[in-house]
Short mmCIF file of the C-alpha atoms (twelve columns), coordinates in Angstrom:
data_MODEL
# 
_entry.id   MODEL 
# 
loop_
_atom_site.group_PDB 
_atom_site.id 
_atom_site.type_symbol 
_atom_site.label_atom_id 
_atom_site.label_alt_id 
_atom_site.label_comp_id 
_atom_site.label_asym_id 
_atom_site.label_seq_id 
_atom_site.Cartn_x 
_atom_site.Cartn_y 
_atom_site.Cartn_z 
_atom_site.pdbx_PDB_model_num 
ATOM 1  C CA . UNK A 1  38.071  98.721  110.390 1 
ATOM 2  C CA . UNK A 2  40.994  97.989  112.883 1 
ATOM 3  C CA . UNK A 3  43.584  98.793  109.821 1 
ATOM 4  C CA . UNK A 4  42.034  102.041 109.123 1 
ATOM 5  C CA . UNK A 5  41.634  103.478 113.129 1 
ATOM 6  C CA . UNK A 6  45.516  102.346 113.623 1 
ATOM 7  C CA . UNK A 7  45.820  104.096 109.913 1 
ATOM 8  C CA . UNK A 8  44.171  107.573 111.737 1 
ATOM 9  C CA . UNK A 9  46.474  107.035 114.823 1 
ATOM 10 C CA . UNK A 10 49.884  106.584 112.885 1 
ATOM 11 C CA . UNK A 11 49.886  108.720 110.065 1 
ATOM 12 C CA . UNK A 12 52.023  107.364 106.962 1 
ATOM 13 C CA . UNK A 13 54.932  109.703 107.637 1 
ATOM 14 C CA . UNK A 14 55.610  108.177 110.713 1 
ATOM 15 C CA . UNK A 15 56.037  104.633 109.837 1 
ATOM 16 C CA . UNK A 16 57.990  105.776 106.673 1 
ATOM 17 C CA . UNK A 17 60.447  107.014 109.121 1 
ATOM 18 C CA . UNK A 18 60.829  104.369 111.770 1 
ATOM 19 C CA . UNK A 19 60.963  101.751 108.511 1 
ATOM 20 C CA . UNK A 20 63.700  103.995 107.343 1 
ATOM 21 C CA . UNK A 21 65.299  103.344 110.669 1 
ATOM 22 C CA . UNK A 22 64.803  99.632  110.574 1 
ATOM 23 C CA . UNK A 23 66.631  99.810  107.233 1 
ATOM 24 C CA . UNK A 24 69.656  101.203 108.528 1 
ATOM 25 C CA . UNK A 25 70.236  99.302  111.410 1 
ATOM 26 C CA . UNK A 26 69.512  96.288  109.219 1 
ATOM 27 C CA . UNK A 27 71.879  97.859  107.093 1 
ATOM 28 C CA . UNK A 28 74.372  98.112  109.914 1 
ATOM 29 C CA . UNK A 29 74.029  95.011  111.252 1 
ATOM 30 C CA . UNK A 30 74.516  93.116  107.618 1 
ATOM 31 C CA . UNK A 31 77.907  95.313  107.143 1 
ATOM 32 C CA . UNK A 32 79.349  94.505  110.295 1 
ATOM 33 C CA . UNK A 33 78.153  90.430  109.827 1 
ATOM 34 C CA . UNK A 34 79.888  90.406  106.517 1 
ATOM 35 C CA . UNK A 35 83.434  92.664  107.629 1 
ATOM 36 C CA . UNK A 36 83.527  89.963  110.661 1 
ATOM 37 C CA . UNK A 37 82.774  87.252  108.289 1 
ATOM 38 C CA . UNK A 38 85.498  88.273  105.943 1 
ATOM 39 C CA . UNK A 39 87.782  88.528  109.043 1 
ATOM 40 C CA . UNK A 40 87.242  85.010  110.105 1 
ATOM 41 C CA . UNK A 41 87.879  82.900  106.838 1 
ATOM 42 C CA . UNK A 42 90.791  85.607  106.128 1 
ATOM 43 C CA . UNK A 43 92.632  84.605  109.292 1 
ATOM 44 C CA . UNK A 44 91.307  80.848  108.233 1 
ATOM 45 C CA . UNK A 45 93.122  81.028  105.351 1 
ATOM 46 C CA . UNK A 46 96.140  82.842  106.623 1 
ATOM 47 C CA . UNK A 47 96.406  79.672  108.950 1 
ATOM 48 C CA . UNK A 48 96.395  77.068  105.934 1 
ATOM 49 C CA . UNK A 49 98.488  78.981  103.424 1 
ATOM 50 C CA . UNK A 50 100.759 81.817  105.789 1 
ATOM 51 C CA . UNK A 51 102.724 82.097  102.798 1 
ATOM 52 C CA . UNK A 52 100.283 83.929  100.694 1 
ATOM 53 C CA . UNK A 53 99.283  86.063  103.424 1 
ATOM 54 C CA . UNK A 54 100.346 89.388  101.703 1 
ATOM 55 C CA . UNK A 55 97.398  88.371  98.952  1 
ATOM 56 C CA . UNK A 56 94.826  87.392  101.165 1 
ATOM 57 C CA . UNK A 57 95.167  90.302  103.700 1 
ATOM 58 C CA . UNK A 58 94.898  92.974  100.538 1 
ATOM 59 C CA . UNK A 59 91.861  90.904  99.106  1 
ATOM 60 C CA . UNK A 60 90.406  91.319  102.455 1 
ATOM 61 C CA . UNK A 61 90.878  95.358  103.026 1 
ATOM 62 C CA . UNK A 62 89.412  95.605  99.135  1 
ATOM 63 C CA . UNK A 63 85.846  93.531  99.775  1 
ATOM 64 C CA . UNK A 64 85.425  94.939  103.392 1 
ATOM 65 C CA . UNK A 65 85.723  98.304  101.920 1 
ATOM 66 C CA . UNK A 66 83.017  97.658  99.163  1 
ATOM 67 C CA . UNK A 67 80.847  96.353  102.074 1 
ATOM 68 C CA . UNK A 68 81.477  99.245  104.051 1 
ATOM 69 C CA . UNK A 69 80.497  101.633 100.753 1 
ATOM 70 C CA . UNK A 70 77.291  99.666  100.626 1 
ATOM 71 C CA . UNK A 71 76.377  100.098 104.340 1 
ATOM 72 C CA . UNK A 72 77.451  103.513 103.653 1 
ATOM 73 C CA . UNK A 73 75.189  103.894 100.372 1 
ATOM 74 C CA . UNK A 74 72.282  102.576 102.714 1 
ATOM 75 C CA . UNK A 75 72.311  104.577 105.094 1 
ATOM 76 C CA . UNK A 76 72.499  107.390 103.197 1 
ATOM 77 C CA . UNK A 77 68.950  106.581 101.330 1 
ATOM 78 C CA . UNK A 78 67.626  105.651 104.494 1 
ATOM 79 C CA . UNK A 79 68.399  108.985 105.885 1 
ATOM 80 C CA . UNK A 80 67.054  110.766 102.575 1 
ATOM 81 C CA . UNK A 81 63.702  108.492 103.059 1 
ATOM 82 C CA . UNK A 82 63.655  109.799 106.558 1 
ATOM 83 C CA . UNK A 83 64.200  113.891 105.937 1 
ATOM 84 C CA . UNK A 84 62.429  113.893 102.396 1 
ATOM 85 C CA . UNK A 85 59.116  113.074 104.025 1 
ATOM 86 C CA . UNK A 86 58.570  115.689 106.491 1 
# 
């Protein structure tokens, strides 16, 4: 009985769109964890090894770049969730 007055209140296109919100920040917030991440144990391993620094630094750039297309990628269908359901 409760689920189905909140149900009347909030209609489903509503909470599609604020989940569709919550998924891109999450989204967000997961990209930026994993960039800073990378960052960290790059410079780690700069430290230890300086000599192969040249290898690291490009392996680096190359995964923070996929992680920023997959951010990228999810907030794009998050947006499309968002605008399709209007």
């Amino acid at each position: 009985m409760l689920l189905s007055l909140f149900l009347q209140v909030v209609n489903s296109v509503g909470l599609a769109v604020m989940g569709a919100g919550i998924g891109a920040g999450l989204a967000i917030i997961g990209a930026g964890l994993g960039i800073g991440r990378i960052g960290g144990s790059a410079m780690d391993a700069i430290g230890r090894q300086p000599e192969a620094s040249g290898k690291i630094q490009t392996a680096m750039l190359i995964v923070a770049a996929l992680i920023e297309g997959a951010a990228l990628f999810a907030v794009v269908v998050c947006l499309l969730i968002a605008l399709n359901l209007k």
